[in-house]
C-alpha positions in Angstrom: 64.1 102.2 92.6 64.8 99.2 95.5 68.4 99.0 95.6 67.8 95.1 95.0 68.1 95.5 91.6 71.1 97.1 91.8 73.4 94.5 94.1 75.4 93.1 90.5 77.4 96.2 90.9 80.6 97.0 92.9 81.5 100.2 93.6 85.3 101.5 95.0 84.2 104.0 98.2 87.8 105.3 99.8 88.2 105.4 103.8 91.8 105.6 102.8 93.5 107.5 105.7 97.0 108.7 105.3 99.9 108.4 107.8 102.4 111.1 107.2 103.4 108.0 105.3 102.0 107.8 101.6 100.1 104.2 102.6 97.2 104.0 104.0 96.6 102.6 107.5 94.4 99.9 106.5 95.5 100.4 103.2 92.9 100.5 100.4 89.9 101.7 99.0 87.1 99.5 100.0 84.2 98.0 99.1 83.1 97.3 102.3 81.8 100.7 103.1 79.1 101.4 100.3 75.4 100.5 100.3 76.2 98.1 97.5 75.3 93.9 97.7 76.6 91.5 95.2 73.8 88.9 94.6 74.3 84.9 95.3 76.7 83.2 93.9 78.4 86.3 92.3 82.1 87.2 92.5 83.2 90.6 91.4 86.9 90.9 91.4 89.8 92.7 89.7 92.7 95.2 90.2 93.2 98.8 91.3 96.0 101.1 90.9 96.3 104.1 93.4 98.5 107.2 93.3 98.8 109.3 96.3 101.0 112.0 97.2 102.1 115.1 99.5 104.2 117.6 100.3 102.5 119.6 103.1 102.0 117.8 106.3 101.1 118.8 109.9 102.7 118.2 112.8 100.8 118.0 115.6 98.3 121.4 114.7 101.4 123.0 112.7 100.9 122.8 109.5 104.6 122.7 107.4 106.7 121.3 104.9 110.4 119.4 104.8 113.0 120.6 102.5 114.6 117.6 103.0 111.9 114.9 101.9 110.1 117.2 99.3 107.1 115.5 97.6 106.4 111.9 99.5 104.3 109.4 97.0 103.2 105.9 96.9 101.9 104.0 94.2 99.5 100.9 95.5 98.7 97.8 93.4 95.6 95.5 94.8 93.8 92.8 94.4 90.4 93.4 95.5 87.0 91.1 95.2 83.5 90.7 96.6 81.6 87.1 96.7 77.8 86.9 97.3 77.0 84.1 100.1 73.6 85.6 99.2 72.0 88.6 98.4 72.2 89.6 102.2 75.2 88.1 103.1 78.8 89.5 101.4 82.6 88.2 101.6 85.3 90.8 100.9 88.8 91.0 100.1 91.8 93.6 99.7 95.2 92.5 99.0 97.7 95.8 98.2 101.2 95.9 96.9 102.9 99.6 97.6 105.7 101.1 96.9 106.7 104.7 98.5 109.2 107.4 97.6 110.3 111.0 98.6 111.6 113.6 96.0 114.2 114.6 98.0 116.6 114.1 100.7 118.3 110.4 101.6 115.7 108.5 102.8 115.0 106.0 100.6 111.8 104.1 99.3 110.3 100.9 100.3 107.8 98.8 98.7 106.0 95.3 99.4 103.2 93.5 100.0 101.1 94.9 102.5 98.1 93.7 104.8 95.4 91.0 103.8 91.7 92.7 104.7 89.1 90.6 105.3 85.5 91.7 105.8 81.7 90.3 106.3 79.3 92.8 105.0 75.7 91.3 106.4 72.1 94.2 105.4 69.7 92.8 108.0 67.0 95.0 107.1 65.9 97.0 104.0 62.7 98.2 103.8 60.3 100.9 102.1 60.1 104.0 104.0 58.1 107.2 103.3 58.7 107.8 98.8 62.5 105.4 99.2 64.0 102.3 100.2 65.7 102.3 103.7 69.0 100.0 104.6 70.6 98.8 107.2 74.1 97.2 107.3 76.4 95.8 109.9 80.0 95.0 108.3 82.9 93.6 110.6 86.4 93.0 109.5 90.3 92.1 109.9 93.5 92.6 108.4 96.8 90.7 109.1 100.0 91.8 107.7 101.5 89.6 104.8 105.2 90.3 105.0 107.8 91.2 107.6 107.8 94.5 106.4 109.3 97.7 108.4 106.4 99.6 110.6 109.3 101.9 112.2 110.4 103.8 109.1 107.6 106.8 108.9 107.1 108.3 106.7 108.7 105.8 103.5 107.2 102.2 105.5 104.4 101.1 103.9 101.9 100.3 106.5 102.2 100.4 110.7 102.3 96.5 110.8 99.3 96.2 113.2 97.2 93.2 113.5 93.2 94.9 113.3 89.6 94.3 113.8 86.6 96.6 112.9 83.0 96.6 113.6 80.4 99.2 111.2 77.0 100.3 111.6 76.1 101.6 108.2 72.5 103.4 107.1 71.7 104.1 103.4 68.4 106.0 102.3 67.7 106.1 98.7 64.7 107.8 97.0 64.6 107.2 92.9 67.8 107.8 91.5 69.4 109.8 94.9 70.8 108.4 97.9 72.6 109.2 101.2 74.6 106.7 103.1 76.5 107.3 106.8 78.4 105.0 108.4 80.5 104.7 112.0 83.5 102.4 112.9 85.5 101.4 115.3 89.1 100.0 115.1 90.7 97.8 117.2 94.7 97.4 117.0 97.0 95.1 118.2 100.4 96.0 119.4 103.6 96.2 116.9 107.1 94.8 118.0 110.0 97.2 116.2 113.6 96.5 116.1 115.1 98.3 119.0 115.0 97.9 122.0 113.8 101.3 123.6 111.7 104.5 122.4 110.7 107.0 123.7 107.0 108.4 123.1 105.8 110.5 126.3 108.0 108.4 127.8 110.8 106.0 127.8 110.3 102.9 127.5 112.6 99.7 127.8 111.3 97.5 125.2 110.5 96.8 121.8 106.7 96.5 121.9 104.6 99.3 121.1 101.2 100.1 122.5 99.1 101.0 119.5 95.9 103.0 119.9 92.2 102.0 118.6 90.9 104.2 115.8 86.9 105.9 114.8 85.8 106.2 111.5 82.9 108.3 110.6 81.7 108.4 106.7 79.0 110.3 104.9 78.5 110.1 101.4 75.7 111.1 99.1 75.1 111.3 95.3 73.5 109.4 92.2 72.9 106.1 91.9 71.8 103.7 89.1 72.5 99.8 87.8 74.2 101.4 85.0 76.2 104.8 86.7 77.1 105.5 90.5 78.6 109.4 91.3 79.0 110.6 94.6 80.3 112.9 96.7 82.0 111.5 99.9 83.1 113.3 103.3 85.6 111.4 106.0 87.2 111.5 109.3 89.0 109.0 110.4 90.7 109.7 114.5 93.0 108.0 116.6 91.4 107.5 120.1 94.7 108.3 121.9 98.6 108.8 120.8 101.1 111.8 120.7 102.3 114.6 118.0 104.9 114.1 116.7 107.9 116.4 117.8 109.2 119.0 116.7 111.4 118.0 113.3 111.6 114.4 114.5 110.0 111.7 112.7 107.0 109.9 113.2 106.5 107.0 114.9 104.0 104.2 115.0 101.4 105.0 117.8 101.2 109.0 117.0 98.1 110.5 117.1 97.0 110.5 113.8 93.4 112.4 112.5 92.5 113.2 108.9 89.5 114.4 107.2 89.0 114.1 103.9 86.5 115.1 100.9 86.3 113.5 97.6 84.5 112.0 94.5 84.0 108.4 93.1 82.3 107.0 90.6 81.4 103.5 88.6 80.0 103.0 85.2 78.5 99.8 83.9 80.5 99.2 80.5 79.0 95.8 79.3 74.9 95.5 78.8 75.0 91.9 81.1 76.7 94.5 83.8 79.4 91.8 84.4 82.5 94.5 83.4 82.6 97.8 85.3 85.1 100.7 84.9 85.9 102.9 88.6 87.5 105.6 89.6 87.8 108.8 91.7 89.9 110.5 94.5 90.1 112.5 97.4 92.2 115.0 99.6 93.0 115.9 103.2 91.4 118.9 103.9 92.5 118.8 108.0 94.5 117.0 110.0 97.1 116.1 112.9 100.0 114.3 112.5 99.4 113.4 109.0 100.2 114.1 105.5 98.0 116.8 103.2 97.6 114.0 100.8 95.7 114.3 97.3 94.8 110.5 96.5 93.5 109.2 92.7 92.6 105.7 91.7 91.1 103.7 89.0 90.0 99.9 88.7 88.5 97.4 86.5 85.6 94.6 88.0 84.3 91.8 86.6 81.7 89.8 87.8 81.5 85.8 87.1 77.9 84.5 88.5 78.6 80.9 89.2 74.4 80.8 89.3 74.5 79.6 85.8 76.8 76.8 86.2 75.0 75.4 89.4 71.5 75.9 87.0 73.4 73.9 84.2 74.4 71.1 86.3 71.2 70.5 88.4 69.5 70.5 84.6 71.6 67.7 83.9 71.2 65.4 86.6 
């Protein structure tokens, strides 16, 4: 089956990597990292609600817990959406609201709107090869933080505050019903300004800018895939190309050195027989990690599509 006749659908992939903070770093799960294409002049769009959560965390390689924050959770609320320029060229968009809390102790939560994600998801090529269909996708992005909120608060802020810009090479074989897909990214961050006027990393320094450090992604996934019903099993690592460990029981801080892998399952399922209302959901946990929380992630959304094809039909048939 060409994955053509599949590109109505949306699915929810997670690259979600978690700070010791319960948000994300570029907080979401995203579209913009499955083998999926909405067709022209579709726009698939709807909420997702997220629960994440740990108590475990490592610092540096020593793996530990903290009496005095407990369990640390976040909740996140976004907006999400795909738009077909065509069926080869897709626009993308993630906009989350989180909220974080710890069981214990006396720090206290925050919550707020966190960064806008933008992303251009182009498949140049896609092709028959040997008994399946072969893909080939390049997908750059951005994000921009929405609010003034706090980066220097780890592990209760909800984001690091970093301006970012990503480039992906993504391949995606499918033969029948079965498919694989890998993907590589890099990460480019801009610096963060906090409110003080001296830290101390490795070193001290006399200012309130911090240096933050670029970021790889690698993602594999594989499983079933239909127009009707998507499972799959999915396998992350997400590494910081530089930073520091946190030390010993001190908190984090912005530019650590933060590297998570993580395993996990998603699926969608085509509820409606014109495949305009989808239902998706799945999760995921940090299997290793440095500098990071041991965090066990679930989520759940509802798409809709509207195909403005119909309406540009209807009017050209009137005029």
């Amino acid at each position: 089956m060409k994955k053509k006749a599949m590109k109505y659908s949306l699915s929810i992939p997670f690259i979600t990597i978690f700070l010791i903070v319960t948000a994300p770093l570029i907080s979401k799960a995203q579209t913009d990292i499955d083998a999926i294409m909405m067709e022209k002049k579709q726009f698939c769009v709807g909420p997702m609600y997220s629960y994440n959560s740990w108590k475990k965390y490592w610092e540096g390689s020593l793996k530990r817990e903290n009496p005095n924050l407990g369990t640390v959770s976040s909740q996140t609320f976004s907006l999400m959406g795909a738009y077909g320029v065509s069926g080869k060229l897709n626009l993308l968009f993630n906009v989350p609201y989180i909220t974080t809390k710890a069981s214990a102790g006396t720090l206290h939560g925050m919550k707020g709107i966190q960064d806008l994600s933008l992303y251009v998801k182009w498949m140049p090529v896609e092709k028959q090869w040997g008994p399946g269909t072969f893909s080939l996708y390049a997908i750059g992005g951005v994000s921009l933080p929405l609010t003034n909120y706090v980066a220097d608060f780890l592990p209760m802020s909800i984001g690091l505050h970093s301006k970012t810009a990503s480039a992906r090479v993504m391949l995606d074989y499918q033969v029948g019903k079965f498919f694989v897909t890998g993907s590589a990214t890099y990460v480019v961050r801009d610096n963060v300004k906090i409110d003080r006027t001296s830290y101390y990393d490795t070193q001290l320094h006399l200012s309130n800018e911090v240096e933050m450090p670029n970021a790889s992604n690698y993602n594999f996934r594989a499983g079933y895939r239909t127009g009707k019903l998507i499972a799959e099993a999915v396998l992350n690592k997400w590494t910081t190309l530089g930073g520091f460990d946190i030390s010993r029981n001190n908190m984090p801080f912005p530019s650590n050195k933060m590297d998570a892998t993580t395993i996990g399952a998603n699926f969608k399922y085509v509820i409606t027989p014109n495949h305009k209302l989808s239902l998706v959901g799945g999760g995921n946990t940090t299997v290793a990690g440095r500098n990071v929380g041991q965090t066990t992630n679930f989520y759940g959304s509802i798409f809709y599509i509207l195909d403005f094809t119909h309406k540009t039909k209807k009017a050209d048939k009137n005029r």
